[in-house]
N, C-alpha and C positions, 0 to 999 in steps of 0.2 A: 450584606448578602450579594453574591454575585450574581448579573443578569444575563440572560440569554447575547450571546456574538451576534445571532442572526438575526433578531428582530428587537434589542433593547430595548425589550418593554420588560416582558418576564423574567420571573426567577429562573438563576440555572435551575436542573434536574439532572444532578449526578449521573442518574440512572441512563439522561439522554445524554449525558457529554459525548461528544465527537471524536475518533481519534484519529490525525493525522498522522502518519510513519513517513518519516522522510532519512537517505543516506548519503553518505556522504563517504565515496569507496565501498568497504566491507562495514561501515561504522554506523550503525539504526540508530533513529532517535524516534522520540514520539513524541505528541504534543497534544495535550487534552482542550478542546474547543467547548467553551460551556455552551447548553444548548437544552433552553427549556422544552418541555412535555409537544408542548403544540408541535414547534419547528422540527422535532427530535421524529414526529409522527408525519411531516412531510418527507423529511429525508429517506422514513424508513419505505412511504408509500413511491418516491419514486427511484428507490432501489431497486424496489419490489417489480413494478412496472419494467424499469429494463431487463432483470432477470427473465422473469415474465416472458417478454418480448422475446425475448435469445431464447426462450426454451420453445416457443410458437413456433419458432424460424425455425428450431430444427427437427420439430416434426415435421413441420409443413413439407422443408427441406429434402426432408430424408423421403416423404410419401413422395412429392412431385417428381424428384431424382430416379424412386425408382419406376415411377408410373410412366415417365418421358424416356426411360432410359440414358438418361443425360445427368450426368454429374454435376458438368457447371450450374443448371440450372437450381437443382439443390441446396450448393453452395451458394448460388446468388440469393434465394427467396431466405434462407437464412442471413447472412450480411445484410441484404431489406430488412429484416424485422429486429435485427441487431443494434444499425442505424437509426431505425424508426422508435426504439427504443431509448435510447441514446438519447436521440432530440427530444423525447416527450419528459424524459428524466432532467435533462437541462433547462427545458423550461418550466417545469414545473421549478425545479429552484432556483431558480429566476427570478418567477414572478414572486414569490415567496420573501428573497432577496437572503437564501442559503449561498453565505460566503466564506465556506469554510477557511478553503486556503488563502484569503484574506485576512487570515487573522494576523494581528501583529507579531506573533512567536514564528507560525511560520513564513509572513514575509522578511523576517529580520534573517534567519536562516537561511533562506532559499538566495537573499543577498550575498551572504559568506558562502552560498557553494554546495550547498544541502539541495539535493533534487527530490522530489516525490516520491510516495511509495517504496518498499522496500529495501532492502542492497541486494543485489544481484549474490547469487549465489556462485561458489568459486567455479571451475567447468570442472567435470569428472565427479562434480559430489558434492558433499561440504565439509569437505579436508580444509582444516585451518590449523593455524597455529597462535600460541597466547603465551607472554611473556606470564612468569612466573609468579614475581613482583606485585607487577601494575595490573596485569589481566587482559592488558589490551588488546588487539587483536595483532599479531605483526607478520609482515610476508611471509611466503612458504619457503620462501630461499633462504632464512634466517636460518641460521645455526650455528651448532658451539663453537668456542670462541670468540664470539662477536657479542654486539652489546644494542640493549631493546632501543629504538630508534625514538618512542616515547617518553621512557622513564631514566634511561643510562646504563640499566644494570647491565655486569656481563653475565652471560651465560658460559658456566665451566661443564654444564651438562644438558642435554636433552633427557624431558620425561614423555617419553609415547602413551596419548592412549588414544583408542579407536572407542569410536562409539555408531550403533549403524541407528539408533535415534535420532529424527528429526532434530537441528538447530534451532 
């Protein structure tokens, strides 16, 4: 049975596994962090906590800004509680000793070139394009005539389709 990453005492709990998304270009991966019930129940409380925090800030924000008539201040009492969110969520897994992106999958990753969180998405949308073949993802400059820069294939034709659903 496998044990809890973050405090190797307990059994994982599927239900709490972790998931890291790391990219690399246009190219997501993800990486499942086991993560018993307990540890799974701190991470969620101090999520919860800086959400929390961020959503205080910008009532607070939004009241003082308009009550001062002052924008920046707004803006700052939000950032303060955004911040003050932040650090009580980090130490709270801290003290815990929640390490997620210390797990061995994603520091082997993050060595070959894989950065945190998502892929950025393309500008103007998320127009992409995919060899036919392999599926890969490949430039928007690619086309017919040329050959996937992953797999070899050439391409003797382009197939359009548009989709206005989220990727």
């Amino acid at each position: 049975m496998t044990t809890c990453w973050h405090c190797a005492t307990e059994p994982a709990d599927p239900k709490a596994a972790q998931t890291v998304k790391l990219h690399r270009g246009t190219t997501e991966r993800s990486v499942r962090v086991p993560t018993c019930a307990a540890c799974g129940r701190v991470i969620r409380l101090a999520d919860g906590l800086l959400v929390g925090l961020a959503l205080v800030g910008v009532a607070a924000g939004v009241a003082l800004g308009l009550a001062t008539a002052n924008l920046l201040v707004g803006v700052g009492v939000f950032l303060a509680a955004w911040a003050l969110g932040g650090i009580v969520a980090f130490v709270i897994r801290t003290a815990k000793g929640i390490k997620v992106n210390d797990h061995p999958e994603v520091r082997r990753l993050r060595a070959d070139g894989w950065k945190l969180g998502g892929a950025p998405k393309p500008a103007g949308g998320s127009a992409q394009k995919t060899c036919s073949r392999c599926g890969k993802v490949v430039p928007l400059s690619a086309h017919r005539g040329q050959s996937c820069p992953h797999c070899g294939a050439y391409w003797s034709y382009e197939n359009e389709q548009r989709s206005t659903r989220p990727r």
